[in-house]
mmJSON file of the N, C-alpha and C atoms, coordinates in Angstrom:
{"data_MODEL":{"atom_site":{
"group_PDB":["ATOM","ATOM","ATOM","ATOM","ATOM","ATOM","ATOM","ATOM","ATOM","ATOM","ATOM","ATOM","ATOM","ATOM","ATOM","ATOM","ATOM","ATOM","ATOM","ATOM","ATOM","ATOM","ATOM","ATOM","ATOM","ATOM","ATOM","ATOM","ATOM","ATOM","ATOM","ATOM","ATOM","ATOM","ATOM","ATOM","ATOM","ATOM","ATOM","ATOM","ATOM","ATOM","ATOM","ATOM","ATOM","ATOM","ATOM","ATOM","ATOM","ATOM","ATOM","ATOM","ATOM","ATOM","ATOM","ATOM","ATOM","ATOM","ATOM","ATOM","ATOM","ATOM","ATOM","ATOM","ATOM","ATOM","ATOM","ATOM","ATOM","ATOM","ATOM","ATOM","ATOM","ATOM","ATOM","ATOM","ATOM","ATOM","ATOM","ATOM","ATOM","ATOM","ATOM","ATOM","ATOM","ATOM","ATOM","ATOM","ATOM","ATOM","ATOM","ATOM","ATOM","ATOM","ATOM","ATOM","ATOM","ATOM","ATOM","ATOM","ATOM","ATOM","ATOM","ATOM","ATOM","ATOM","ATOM","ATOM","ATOM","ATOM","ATOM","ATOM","ATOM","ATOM","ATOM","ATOM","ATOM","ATOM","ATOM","ATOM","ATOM","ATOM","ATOM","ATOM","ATOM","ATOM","ATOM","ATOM","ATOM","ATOM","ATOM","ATOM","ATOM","ATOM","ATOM","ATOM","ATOM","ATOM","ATOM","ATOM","ATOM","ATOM","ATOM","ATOM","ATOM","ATOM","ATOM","ATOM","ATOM","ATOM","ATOM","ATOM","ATOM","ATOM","ATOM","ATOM","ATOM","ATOM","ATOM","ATOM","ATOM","ATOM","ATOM","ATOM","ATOM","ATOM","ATOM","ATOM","ATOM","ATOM","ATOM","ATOM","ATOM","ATOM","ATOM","ATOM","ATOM","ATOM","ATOM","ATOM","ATOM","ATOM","ATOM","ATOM","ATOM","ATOM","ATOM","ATOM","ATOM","ATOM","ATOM","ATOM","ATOM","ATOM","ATOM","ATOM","ATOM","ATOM","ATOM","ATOM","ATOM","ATOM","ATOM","ATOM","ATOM","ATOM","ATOM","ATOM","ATOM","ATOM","ATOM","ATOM","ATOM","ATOM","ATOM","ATOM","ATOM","ATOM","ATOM","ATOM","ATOM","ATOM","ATOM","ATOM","ATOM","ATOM","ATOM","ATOM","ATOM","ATOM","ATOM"],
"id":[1,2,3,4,5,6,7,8,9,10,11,12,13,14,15,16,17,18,19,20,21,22,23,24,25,26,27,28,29,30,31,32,33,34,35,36,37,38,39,40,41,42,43,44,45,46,47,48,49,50,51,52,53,54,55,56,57,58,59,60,61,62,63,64,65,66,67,68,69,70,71,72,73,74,75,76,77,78,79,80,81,82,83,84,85,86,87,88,89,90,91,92,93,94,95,96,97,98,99,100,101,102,103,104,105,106,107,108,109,110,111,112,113,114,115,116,117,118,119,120,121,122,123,124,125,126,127,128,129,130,131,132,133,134,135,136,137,138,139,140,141,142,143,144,145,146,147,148,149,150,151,152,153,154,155,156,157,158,159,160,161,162,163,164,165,166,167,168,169,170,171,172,173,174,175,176,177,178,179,180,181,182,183,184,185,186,187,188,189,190,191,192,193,194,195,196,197,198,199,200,201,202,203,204,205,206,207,208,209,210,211,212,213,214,215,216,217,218,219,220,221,222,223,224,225,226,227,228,229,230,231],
"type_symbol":["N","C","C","N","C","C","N","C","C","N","C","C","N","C","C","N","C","C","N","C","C","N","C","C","N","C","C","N","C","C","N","C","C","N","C","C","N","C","C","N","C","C","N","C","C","N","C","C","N","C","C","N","C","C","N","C","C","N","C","C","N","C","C","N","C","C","N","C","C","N","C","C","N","C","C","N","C","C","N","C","C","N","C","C","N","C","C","N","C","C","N","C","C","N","C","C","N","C","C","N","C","C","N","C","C","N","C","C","N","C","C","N","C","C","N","C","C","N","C","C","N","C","C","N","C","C","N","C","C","N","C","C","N","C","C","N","C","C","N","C","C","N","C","C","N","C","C","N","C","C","N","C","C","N","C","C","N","C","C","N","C","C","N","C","C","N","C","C","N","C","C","N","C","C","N","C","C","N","C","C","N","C","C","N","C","C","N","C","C","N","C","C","N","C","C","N","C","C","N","C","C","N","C","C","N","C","C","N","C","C","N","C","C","N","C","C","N","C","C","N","C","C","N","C","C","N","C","C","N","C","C"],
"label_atom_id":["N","CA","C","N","CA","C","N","CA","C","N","CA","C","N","CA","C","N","CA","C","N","CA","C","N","CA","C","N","CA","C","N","CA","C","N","CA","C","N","CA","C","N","CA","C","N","CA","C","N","CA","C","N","CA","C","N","CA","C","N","CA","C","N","CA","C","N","CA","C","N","CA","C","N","CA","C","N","CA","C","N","CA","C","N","CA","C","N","CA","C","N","CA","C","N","CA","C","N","CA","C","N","CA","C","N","CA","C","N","CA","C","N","CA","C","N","CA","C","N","CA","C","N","CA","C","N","CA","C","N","CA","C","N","CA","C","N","CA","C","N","CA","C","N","CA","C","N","CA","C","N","CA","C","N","CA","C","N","CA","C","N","CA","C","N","CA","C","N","CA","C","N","CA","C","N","CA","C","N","CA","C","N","CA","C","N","CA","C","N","CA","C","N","CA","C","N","CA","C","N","CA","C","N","CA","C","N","CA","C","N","CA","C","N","CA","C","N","CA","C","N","CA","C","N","CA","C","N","CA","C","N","CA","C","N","CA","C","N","CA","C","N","CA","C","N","CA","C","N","CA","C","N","CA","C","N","CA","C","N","CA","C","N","CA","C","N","CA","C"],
"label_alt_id":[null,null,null,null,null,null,null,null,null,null,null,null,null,null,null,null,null,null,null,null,null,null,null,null,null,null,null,null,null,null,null,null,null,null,null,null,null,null,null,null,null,null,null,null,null,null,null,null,null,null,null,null,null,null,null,null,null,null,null,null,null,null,null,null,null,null,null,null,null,null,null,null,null,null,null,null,null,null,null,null,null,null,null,null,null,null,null,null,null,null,null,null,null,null,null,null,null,null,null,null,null,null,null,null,null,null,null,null,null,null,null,null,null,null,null,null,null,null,null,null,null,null,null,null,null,null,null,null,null,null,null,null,null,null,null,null,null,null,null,null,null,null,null,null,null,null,null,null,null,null,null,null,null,null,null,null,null,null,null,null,null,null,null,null,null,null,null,null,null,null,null,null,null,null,null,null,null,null,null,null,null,null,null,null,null,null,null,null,null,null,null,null,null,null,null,null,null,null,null,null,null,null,null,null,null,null,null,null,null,null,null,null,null,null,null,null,null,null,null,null,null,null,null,null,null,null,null,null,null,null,null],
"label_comp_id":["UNK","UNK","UNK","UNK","UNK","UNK","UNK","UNK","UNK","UNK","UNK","UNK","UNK","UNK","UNK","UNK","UNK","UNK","UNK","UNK","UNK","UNK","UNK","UNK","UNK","UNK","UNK","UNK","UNK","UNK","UNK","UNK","UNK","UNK","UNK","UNK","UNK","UNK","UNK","UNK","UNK","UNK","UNK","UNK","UNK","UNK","UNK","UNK","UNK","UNK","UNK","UNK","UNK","UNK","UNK","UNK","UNK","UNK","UNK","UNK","UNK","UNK","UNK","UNK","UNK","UNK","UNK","UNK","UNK","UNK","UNK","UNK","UNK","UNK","UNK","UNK","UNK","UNK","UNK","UNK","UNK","UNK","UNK","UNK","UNK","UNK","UNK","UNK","UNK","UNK","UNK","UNK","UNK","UNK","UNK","UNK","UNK","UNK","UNK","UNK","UNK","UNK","UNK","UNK","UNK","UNK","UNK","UNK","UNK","UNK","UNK","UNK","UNK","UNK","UNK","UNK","UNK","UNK","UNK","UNK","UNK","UNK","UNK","UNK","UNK","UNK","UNK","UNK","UNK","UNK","UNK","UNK","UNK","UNK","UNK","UNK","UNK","UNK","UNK","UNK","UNK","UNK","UNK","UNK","UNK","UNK","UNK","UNK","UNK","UNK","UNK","UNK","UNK","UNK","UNK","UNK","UNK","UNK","UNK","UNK","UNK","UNK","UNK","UNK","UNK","UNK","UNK","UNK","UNK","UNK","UNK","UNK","UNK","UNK","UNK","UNK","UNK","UNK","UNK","UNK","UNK","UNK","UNK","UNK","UNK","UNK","UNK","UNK","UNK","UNK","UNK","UNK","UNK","UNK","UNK","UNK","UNK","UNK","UNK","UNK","UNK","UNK","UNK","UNK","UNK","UNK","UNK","UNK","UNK","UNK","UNK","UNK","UNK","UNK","UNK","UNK","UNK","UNK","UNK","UNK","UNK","UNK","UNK","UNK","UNK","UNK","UNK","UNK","UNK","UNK","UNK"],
"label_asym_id":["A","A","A","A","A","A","A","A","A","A","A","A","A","A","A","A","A","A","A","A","A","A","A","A","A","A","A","A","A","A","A","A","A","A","A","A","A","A","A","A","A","A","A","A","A","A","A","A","A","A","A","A","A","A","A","A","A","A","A","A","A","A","A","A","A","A","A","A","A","A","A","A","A","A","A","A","A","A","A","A","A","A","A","A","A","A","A","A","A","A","A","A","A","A","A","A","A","A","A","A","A","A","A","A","A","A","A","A","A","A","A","A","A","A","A","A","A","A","A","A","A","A","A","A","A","A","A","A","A","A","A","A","A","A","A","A","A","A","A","A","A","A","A","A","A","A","A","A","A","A","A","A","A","A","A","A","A","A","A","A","A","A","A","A","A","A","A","A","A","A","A","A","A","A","A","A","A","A","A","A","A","A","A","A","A","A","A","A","A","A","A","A","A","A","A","A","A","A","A","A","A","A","A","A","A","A","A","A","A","A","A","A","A","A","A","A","A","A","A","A","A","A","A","A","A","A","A","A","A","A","A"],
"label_entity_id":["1","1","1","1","1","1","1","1","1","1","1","1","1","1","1","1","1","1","1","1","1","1","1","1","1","1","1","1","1","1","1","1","1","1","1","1","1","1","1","1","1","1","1","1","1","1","1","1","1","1","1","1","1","1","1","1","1","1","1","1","1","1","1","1","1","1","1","1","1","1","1","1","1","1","1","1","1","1","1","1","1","1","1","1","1","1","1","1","1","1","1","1","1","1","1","1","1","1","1","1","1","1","1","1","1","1","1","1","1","1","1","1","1","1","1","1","1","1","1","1","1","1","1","1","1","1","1","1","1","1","1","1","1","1","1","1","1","1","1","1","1","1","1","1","1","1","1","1","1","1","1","1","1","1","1","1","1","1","1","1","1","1","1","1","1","1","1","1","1","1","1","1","1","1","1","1","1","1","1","1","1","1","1","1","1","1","1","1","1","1","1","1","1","1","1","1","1","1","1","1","1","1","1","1","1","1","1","1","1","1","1","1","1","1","1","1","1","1","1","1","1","1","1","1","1","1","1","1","1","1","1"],
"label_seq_id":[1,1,1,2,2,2,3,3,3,4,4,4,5,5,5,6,6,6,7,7,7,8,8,8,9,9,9,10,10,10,11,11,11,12,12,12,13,13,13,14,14,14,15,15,15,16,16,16,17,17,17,18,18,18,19,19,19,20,20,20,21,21,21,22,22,22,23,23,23,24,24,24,25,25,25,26,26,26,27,27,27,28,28,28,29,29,29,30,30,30,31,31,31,32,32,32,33,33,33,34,34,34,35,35,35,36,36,36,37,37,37,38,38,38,39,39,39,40,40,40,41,41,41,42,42,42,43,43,43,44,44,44,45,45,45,46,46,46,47,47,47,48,48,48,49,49,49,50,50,50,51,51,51,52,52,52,53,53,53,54,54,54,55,55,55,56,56,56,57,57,57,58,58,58,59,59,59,60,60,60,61,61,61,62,62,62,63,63,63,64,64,64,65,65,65,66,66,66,67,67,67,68,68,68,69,69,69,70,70,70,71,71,71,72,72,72,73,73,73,74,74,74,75,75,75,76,76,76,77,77,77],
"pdbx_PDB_ins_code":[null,null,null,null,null,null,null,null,null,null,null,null,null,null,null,null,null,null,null,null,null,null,null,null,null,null,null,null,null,null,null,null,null,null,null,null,null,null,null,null,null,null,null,null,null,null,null,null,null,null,null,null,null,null,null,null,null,null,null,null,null,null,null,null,null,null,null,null,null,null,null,null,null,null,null,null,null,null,null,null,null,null,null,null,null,null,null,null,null,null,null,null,null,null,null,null,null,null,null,null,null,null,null,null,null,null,null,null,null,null,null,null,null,null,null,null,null,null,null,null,null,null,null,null,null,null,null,null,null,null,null,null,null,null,null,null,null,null,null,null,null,null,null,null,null,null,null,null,null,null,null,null,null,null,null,null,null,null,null,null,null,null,null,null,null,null,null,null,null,null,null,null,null,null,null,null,null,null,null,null,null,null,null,null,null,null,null,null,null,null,null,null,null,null,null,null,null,null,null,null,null,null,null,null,null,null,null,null,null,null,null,null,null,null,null,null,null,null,null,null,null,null,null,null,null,null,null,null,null,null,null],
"Cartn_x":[84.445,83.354,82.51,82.915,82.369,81.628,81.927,81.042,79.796,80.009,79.236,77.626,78.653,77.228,77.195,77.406,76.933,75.721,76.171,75.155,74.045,74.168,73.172,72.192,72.828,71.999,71.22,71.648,71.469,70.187,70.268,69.29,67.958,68.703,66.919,66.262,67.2,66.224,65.274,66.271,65.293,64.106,64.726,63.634,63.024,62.667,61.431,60.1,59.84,58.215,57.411,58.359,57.472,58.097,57.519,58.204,58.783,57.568,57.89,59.08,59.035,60.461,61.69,61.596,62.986,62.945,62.645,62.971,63.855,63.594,64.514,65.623,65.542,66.506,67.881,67.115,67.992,68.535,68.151,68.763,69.317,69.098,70.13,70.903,70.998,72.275,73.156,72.784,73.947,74.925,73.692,74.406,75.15,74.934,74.846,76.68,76.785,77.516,78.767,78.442,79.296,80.05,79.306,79.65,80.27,80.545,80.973,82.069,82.12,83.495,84.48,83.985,85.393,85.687,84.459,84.959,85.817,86.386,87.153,87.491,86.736,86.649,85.624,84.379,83.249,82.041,82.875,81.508,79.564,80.15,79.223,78.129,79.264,78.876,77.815,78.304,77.302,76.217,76.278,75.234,74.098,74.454,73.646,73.016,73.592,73.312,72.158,72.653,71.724,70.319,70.438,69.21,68.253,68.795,68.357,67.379,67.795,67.676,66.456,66.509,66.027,64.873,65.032,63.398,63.083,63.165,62.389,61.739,63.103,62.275,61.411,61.343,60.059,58.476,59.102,57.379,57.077,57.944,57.297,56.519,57.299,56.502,55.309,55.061,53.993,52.895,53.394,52.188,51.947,52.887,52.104,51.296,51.719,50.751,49.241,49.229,47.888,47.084,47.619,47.164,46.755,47.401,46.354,45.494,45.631,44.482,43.069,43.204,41.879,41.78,42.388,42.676,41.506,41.804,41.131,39.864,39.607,38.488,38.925,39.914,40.204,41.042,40.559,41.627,41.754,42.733,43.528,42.481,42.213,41.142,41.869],
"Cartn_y":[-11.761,-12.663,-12.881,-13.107,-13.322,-11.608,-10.664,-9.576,-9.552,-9.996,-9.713,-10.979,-12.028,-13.135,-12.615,-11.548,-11.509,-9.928,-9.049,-8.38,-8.928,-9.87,-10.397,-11.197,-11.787,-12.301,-11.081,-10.129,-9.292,-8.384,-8.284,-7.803,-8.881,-10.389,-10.979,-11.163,-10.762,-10.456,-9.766,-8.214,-7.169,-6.983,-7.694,-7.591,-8.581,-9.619,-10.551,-10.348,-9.074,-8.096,-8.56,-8.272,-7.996,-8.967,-10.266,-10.551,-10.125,-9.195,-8.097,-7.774,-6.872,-6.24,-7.126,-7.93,-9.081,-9.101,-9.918,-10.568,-9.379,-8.172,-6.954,-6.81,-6.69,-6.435,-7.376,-8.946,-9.718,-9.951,-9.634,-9.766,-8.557,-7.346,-6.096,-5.837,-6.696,-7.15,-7.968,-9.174,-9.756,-9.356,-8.559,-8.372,-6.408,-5.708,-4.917,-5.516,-6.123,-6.644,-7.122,-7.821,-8.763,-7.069,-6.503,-5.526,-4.52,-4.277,-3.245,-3.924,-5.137,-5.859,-5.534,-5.748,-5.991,-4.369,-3.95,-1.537,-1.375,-1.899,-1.587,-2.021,-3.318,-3.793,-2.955,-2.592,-1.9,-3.139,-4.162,-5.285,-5.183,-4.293,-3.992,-2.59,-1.542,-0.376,-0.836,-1.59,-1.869,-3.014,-4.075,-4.602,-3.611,-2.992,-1.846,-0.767,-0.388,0.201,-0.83,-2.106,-2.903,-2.618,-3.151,-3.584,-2.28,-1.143,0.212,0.096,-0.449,-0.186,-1.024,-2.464,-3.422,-3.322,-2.933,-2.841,-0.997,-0.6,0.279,0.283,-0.678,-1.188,-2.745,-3.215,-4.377,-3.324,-2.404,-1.635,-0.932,-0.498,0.451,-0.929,-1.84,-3.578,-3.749,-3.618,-3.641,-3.188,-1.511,-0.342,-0.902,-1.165,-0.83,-2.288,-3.339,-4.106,-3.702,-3.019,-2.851,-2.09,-1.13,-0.41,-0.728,-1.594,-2.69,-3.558,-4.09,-5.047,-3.975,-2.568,-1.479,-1.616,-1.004,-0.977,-2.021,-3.041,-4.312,-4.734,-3.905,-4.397,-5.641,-5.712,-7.162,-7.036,-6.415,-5.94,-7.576,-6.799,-8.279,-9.045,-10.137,-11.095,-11.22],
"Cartn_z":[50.185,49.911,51.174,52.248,53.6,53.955,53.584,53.996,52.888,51.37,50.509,51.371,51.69,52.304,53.337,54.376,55.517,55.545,53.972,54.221,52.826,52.522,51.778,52.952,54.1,54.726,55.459,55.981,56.458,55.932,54.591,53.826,53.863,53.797,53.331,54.536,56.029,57.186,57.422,57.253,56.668,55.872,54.637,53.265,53.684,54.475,54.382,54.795,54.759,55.275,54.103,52.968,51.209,50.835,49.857,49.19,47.977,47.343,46.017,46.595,47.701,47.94,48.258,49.112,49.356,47.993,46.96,45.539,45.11,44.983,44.039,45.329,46.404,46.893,47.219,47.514,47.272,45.427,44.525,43.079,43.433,43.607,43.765,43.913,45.637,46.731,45.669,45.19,44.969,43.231,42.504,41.159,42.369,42.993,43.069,43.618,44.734,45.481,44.516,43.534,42.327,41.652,41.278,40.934,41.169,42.67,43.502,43.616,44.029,44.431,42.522,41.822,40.812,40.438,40.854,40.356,41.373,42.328,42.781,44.882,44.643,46.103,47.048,46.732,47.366,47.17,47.879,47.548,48.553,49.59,50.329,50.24,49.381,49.405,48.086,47.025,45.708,45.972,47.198,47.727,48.116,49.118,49.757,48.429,47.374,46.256,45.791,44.895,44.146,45.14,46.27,47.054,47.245,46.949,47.189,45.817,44.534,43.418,43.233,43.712,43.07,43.837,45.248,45.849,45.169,44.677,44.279,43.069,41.746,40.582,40.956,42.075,42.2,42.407,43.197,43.792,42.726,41.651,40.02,39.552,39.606,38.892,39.6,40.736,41.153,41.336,41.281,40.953,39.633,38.587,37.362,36.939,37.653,37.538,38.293,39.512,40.141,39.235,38.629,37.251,36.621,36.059,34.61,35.26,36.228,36.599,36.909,37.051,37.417,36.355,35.286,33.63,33.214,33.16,32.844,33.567,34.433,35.58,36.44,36.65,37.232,38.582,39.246,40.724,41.308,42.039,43.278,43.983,43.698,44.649,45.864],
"occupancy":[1.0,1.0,1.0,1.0,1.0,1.0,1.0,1.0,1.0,1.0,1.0,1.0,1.0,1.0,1.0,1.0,1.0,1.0,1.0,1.0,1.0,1.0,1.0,1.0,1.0,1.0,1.0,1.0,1.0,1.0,1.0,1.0,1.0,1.0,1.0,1.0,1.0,1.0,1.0,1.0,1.0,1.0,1.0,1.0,1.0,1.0,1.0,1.0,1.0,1.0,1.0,1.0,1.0,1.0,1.0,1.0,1.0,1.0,1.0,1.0,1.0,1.0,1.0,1.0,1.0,1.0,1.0,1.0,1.0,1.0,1.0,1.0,1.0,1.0,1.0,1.0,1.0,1.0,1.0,1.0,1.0,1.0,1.0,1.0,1.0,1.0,1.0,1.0,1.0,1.0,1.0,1.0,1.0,1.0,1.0,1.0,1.0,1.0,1.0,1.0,1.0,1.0,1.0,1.0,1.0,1.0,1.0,1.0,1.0,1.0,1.0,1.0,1.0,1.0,1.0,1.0,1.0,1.0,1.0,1.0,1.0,1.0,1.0,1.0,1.0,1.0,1.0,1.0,1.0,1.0,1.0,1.0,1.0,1.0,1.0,1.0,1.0,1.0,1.0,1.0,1.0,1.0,1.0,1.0,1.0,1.0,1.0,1.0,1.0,1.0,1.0,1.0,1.0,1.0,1.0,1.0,1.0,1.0,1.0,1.0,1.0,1.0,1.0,1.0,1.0,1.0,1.0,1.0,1.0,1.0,1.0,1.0,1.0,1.0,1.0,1.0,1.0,1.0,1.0,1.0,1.0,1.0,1.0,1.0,1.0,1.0,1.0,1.0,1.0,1.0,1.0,1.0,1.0,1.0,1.0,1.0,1.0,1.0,1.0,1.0,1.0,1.0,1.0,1.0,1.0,1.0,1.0,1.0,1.0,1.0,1.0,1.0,1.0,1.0,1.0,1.0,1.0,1.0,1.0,1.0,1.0,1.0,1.0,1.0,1.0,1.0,1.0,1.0,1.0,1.0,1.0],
"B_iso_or_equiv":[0.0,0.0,0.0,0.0,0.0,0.0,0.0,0.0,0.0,0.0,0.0,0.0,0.0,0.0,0.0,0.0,0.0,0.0,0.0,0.0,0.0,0.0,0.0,0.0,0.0,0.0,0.0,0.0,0.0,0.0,0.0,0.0,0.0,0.0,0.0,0.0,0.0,0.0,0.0,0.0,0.0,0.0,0.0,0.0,0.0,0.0,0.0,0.0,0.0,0.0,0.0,0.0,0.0,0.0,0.0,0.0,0.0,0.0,0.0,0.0,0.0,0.0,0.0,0.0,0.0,0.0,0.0,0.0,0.0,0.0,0.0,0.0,0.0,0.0,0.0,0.0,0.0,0.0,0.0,0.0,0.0,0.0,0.0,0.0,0.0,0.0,0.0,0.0,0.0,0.0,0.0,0.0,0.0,0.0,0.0,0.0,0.0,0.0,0.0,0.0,0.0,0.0,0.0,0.0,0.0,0.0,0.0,0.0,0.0,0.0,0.0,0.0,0.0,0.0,0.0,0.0,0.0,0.0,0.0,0.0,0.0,0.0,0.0,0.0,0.0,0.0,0.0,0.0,0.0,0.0,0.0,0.0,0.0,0.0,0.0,0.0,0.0,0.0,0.0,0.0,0.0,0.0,0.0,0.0,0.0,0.0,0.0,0.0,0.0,0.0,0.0,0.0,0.0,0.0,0.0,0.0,0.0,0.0,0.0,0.0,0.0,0.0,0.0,0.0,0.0,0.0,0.0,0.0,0.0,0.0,0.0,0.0,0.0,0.0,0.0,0.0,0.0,0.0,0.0,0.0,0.0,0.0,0.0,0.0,0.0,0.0,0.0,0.0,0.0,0.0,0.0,0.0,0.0,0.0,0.0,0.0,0.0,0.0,0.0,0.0,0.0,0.0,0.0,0.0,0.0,0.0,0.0,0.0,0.0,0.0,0.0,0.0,0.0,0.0,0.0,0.0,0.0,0.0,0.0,0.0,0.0,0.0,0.0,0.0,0.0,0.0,0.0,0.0,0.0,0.0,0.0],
"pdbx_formal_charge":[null,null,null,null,null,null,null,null,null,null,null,null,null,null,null,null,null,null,null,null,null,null,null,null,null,null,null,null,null,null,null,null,null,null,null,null,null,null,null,null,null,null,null,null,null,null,null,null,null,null,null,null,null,null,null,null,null,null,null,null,null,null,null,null,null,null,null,null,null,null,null,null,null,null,null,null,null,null,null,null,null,null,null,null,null,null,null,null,null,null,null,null,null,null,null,null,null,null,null,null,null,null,null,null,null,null,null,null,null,null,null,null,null,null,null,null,null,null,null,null,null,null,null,null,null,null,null,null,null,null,null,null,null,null,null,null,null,null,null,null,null,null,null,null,null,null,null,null,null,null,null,null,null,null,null,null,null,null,null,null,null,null,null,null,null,null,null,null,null,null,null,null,null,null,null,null,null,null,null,null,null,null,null,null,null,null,null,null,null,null,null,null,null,null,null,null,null,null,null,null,null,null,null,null,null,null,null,null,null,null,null,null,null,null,null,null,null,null,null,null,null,null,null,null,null,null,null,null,null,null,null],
"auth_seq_id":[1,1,1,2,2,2,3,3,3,4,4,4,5,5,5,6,6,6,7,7,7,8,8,8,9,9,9,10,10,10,11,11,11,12,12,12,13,13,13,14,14,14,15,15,15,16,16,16,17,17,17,18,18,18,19,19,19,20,20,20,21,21,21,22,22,22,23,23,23,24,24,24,25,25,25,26,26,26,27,27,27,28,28,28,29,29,29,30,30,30,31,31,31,32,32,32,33,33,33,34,34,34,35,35,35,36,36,36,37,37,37,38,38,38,39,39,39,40,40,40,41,41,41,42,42,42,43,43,43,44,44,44,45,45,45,46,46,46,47,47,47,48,48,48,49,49,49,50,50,50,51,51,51,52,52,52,53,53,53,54,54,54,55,55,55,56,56,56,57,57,57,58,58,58,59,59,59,60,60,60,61,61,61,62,62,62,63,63,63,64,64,64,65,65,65,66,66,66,67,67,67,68,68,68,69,69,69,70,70,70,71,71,71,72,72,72,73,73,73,74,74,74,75,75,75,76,76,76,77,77,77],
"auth_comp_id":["UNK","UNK","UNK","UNK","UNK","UNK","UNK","UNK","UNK","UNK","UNK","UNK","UNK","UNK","UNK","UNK","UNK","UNK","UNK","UNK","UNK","UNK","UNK","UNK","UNK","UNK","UNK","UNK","UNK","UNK","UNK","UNK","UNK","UNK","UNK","UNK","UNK","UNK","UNK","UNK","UNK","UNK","UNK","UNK","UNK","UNK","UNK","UNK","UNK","UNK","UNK","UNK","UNK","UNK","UNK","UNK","UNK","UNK","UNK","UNK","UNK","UNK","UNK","UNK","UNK","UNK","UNK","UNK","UNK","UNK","UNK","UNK","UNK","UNK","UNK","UNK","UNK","UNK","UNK","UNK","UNK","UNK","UNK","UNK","UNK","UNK","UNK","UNK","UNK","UNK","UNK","UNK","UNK","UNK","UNK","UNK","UNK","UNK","UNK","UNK","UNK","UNK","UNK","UNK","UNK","UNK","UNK","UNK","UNK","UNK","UNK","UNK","UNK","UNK","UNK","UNK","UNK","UNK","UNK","UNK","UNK","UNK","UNK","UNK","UNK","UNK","UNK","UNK","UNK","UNK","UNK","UNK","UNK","UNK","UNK","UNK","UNK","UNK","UNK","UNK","UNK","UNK","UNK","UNK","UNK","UNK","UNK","UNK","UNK","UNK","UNK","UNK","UNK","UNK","UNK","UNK","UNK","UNK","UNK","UNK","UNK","UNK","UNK","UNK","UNK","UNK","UNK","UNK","UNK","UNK","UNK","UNK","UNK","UNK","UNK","UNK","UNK","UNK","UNK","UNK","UNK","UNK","UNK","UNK","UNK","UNK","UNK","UNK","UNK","UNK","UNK","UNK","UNK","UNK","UNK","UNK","UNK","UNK","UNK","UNK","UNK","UNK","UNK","UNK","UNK","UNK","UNK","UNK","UNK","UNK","UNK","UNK","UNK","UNK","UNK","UNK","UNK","UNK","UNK","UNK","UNK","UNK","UNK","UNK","UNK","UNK","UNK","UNK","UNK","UNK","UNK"],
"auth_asym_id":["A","A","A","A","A","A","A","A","A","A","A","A","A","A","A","A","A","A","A","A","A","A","A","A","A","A","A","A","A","A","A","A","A","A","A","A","A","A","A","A","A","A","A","A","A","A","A","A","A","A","A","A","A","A","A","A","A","A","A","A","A","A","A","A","A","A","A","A","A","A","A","A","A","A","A","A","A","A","A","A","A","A","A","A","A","A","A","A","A","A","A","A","A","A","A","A","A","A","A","A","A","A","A","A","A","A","A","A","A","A","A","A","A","A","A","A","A","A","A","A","A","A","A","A","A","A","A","A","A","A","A","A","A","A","A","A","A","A","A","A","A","A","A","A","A","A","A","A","A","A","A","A","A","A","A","A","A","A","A","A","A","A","A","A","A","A","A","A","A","A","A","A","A","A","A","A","A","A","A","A","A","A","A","A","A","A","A","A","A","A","A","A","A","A","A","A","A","A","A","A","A","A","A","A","A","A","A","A","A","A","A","A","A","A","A","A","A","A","A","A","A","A","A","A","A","A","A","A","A","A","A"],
"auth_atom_id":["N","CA","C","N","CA","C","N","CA","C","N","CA","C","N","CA","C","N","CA","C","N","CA","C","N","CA","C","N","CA","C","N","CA","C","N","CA","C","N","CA","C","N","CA","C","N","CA","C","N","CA","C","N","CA","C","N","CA","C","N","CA","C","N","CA","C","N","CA","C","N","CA","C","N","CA","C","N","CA","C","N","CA","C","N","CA","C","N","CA","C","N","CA","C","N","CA","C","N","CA","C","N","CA","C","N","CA","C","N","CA","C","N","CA","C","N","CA","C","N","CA","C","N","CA","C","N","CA","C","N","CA","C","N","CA","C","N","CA","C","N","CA","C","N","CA","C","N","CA","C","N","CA","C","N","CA","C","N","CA","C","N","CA","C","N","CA","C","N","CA","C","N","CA","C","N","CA","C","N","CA","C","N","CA","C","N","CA","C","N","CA","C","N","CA","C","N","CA","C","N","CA","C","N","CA","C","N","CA","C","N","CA","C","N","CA","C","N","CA","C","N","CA","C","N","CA","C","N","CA","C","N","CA","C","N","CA","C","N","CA","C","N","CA","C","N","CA","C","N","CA","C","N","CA","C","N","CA","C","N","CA","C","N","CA","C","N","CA","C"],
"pdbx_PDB_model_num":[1,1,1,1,1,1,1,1,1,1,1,1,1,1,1,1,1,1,1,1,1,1,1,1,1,1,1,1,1,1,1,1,1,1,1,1,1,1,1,1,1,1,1,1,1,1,1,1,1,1,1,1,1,1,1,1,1,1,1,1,1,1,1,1,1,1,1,1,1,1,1,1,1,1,1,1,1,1,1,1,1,1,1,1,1,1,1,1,1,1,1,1,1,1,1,1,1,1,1,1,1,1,1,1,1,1,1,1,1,1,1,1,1,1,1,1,1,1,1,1,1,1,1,1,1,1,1,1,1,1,1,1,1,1,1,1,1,1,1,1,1,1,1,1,1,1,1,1,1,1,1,1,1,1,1,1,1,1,1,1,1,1,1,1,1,1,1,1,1,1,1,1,1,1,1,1,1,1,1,1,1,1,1,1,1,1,1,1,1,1,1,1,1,1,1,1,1,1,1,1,1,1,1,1,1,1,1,1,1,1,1,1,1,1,1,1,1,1,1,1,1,1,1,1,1,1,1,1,1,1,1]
}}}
């Protein structure tokens, strides 16, 4: 439990450039983390996984929102 919070903290250091990106990587980290720990005690190796995952499905969320707002005529003020 103490490594799963020390690379969750670790990550929202990192990830605090983007918030798009911190948000998926910290939800990543910790379902990624929850998850790794009960498959078999890899609570860090599936943190490091989620956060891999979750900042890459926040930036698809984000392209495809920049998309529809051209779509719509309505770009980012």
């Amino acid at each position: 439990m103490k490594s799963l919070l020390a690379v969750t903290a670790a990550l929202l250091m990192l990830g605090a450039t983007s918030t798009a990106h911190a948000k998926g990587c910290i939800k990543g980290a910790v379902v990624g983390g929850v998850a790794g720990h009960y498959a078999g005690h890899h609570g860090v190796l599936g943190a490091a996984a989620g956060c891999l995952y979750g900042r890459h499905h926040a930036k698809e969320q984000e392209k495809q929102r920049q998309q529809q707002g051209q779509v719509n005529g309505q770009g980012k003020l």
